[in-house]
C-alpha positions in Angstrom: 26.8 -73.7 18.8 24.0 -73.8 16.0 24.6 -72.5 12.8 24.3 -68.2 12.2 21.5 -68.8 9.8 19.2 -71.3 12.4 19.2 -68.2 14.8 17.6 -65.5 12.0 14.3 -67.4 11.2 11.1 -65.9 9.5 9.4 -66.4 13.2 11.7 -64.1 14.8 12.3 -61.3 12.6 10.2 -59.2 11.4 9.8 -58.4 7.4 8.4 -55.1 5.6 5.3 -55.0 3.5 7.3 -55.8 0.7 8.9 -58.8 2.1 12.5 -57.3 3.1 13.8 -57.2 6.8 13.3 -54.5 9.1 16.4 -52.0 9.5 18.2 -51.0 12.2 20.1 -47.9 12.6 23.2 -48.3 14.8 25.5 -45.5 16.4 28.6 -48.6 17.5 29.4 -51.0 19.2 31.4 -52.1 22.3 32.6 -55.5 21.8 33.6 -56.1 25.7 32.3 -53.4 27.8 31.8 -54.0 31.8 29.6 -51.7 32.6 25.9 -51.9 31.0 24.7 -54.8 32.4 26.2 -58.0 34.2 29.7 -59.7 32.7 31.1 -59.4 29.5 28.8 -57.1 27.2 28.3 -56.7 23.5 26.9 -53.1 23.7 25.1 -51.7 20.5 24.0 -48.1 20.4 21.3 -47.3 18.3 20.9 -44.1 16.8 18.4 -41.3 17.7 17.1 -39.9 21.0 14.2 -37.7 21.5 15.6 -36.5 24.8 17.8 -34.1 25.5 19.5 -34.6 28.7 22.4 -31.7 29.9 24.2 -34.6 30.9 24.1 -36.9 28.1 27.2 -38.9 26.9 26.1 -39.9 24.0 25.0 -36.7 21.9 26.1 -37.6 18.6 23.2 -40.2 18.8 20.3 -38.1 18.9 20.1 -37.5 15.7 17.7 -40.3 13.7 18.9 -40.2 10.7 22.6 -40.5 11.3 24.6 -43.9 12.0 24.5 -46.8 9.4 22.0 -49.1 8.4 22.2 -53.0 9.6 20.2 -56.1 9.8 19.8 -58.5 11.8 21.6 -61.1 10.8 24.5 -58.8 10.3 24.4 -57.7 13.6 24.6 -61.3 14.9 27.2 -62.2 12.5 29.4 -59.7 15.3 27.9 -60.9 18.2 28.3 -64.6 18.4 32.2 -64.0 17.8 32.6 -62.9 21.2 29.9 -65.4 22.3 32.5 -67.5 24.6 33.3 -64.3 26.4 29.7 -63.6 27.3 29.3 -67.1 28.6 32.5 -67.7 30.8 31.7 -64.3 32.6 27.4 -64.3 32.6 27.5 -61.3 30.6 24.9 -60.9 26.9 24.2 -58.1 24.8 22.8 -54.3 25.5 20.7 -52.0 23.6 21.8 -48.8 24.9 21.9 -45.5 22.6 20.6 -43.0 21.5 17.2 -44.3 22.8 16.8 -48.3 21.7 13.2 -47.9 22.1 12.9 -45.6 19.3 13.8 -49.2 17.1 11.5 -51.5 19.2 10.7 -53.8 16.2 14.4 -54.1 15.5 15.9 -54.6 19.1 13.0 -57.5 19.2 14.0 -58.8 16.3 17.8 -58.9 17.8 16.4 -60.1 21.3 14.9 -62.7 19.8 17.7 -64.1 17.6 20.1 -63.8 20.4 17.4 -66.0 22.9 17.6 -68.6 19.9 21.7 -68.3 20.7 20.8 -68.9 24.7 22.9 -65.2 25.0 21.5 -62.5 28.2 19.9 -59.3 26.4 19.2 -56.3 28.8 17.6 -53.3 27.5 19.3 -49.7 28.6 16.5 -47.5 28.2 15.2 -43.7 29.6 11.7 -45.6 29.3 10.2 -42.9 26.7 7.3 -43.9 24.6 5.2 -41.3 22.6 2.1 -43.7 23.1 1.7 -47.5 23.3 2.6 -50.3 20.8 2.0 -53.9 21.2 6.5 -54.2 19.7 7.3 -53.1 23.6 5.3 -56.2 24.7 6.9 -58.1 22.3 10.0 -56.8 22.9 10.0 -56.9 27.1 9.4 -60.4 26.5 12.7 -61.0 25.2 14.4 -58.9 27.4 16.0 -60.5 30.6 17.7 -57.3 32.3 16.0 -53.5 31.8 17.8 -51.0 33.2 15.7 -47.9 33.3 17.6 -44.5 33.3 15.1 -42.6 35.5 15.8 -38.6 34.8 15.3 -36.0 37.3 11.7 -36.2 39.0 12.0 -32.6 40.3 9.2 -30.4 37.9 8.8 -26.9 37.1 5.9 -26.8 38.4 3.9 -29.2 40.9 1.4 -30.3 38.1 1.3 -34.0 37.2 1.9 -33.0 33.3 5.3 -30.7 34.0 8.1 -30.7 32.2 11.9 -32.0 33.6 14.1 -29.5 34.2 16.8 -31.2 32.9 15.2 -33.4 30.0 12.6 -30.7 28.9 10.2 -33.5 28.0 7.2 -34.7 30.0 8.4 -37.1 32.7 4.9 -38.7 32.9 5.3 -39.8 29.6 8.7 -41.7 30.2 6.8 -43.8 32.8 5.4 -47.4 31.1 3.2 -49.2 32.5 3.3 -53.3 32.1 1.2 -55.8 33.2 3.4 -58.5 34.6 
């Protein structure tokens, strides 16, 4: 097991203009959960969600603005002590929310720390990007498992460009693109 501080490096996580670490803003956490991904999970869920699905489960993460601040390095700090839990049952870390894609730059920053660890990160996502930024690249490249909550496909109306009946957002925009 390497040391917490060999895992945060200047490489893998990404600094402001004025030299301090990027932010994250968190909802919880779920030390062991079962359910979001294969084995023993450390689930974070990040704070804000532009959708607005009438089934969600997590509504008091949509806001963006709510939740508590963390770094990085604090976030590993609570990870790697259920590290031996992760590895005797194949299990890793989720970003779930909220939307995690809404912090790209900060879940890769994560990602990449917890590859350093040799720890399984799977991205929990509804797949919704307001337009392209080279951080998802970034980001799917340190991901090992997505799983993409695809909403309701049925439209208002049989244009390409509707609107989800149960999201009210543009499903055409939740669908990304990636070269492979």
């Amino acid at each position: 097991m390497s040391n917490l501080t060999d895992c945060i490096t200047n490489e893998s996580v990404a600094v402001t203009a004025d030299k301090k670490p990027v932010i994250g803003r968190i909802h919880s956490f779920e030390s062991c959960g079962t359910v979001d991904g294969p084995g023993i999970r450390f689930i974070t869920f990040f704070q804000g969600c532009l959708m607005r699905c009438l089934y969600c489960h997590n509504r008091d993460t949509w806001d963006t603005h709510g939740g508590k601040e963390i770094t990085v390095e604090d976030l590993m700090k609570e990870v790697v002590t259920y590290r031996h839990f992760m590895n005797a049952s194949g299990g890793g870390v989720t970003a779930s929310g909220g939307e995690a894609i809404l912090q790209a730059e900060f879940v890769r920053d994560w990602f990449r720390a917890c590859k350093k660890e040799g720890i399984h990160t799977c991205l929990d996502t509804n797949g919704f990007v307001r337009r392209y930024d080279p951080v998802i690249d970034e980001l799917l490249d340190v991901t090992d498992l997505v799983m993409l909550d695809l909403k309701q496909m049925m439209m208002r109306s049989t244009r390409i460009w509707s609107v989800s009946l149960i999201t009210g957002r543009w499903n055409s925009r939740s669908i990304y693109q990636r070269k492979m």
